[in-house]
N, C-alpha and C positions, 0 to 999 in steps of 0.2 A: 866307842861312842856311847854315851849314855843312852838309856831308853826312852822311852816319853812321858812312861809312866813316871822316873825318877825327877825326869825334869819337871814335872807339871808339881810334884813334889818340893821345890825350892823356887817358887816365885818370888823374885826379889820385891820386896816394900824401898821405895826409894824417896830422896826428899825428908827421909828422917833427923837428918841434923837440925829440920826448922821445930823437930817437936822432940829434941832430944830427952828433955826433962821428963817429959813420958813414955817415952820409948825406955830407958835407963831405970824405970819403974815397973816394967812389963815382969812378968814371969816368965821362967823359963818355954814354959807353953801355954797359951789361951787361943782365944775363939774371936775372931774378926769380923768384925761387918763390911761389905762393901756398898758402898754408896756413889752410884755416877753421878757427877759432877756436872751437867749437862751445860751451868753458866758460865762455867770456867773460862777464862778469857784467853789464859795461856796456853793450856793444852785441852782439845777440843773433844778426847776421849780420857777426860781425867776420871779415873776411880779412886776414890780415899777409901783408906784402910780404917777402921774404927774399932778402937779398944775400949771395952766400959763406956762407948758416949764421945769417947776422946779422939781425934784424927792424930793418927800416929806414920802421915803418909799416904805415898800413891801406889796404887799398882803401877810397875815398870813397865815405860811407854811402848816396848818395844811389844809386853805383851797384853793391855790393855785395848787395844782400837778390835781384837777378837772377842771380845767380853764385853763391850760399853753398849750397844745394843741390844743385846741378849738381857742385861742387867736392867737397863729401859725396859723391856718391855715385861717385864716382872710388877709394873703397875702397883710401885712402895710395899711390896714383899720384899723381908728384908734378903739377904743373900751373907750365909754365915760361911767361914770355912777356918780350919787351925791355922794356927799361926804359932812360931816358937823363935826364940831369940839367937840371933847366928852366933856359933862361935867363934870365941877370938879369934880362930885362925881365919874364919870365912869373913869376919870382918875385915882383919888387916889385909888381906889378897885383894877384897872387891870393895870394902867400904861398905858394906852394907849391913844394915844391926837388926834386920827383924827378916823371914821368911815364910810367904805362907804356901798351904796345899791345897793346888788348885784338882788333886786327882776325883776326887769325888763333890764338887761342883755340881747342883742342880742346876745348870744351864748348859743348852749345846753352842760351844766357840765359834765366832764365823772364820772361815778360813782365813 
């Protein structure tokens, strides 16, 4: 079983097919911004991933509703962390084209 450390290490970006033409421009590794979503209609702890200014996706819901308050209450401090482009193989297994690393996060996850 992986660690937490590793996991916290490959946080899926999802919803990337809506902004493929950017995501397919990404470099192999850059620096993300997270931005909670608060009006979001569809999903109520939506976080967008932000490359250069650009939304290239959500933090995965499954691990987002532990970070959308925390991320709130940072009062528009932005919230950076890496992000690097999956490999082919990680994309054909999951579908998913971009990754980021949540291990060193300057905020504490609600359980």
């Amino acid at each position: 079983m992986p660690s937490a450390a590793f996991l916290l290490q490959r946080i899926p970006v999802v919803g990337g097919l809506a902004y493929i033409e950017r995501v397919q421009r990404l470099p192999t590794s850059f620096t993300a911004v997270l931005a909670a979503e608060k009006d979001n209609r569809y999903f109520r702890h939506a976080i967008a991933v932000l490359v250069n200014g650009e939304k290239i996706g959500y933090v995965a819901p499954e691990i987002a509703p532990h970070y959308f308050e925390p991320l709130l209450a940072r009062e528009g401090q932005p919230l950076t962390c890496p992000g690097r482009r999956a490999a082919s193989i990680e994309q054909e297994e999951t579908g998913v084209e971009s990754l980021l690393d949540f291990s060193s996060l300057d905020v504490t996850p609600l359980p």
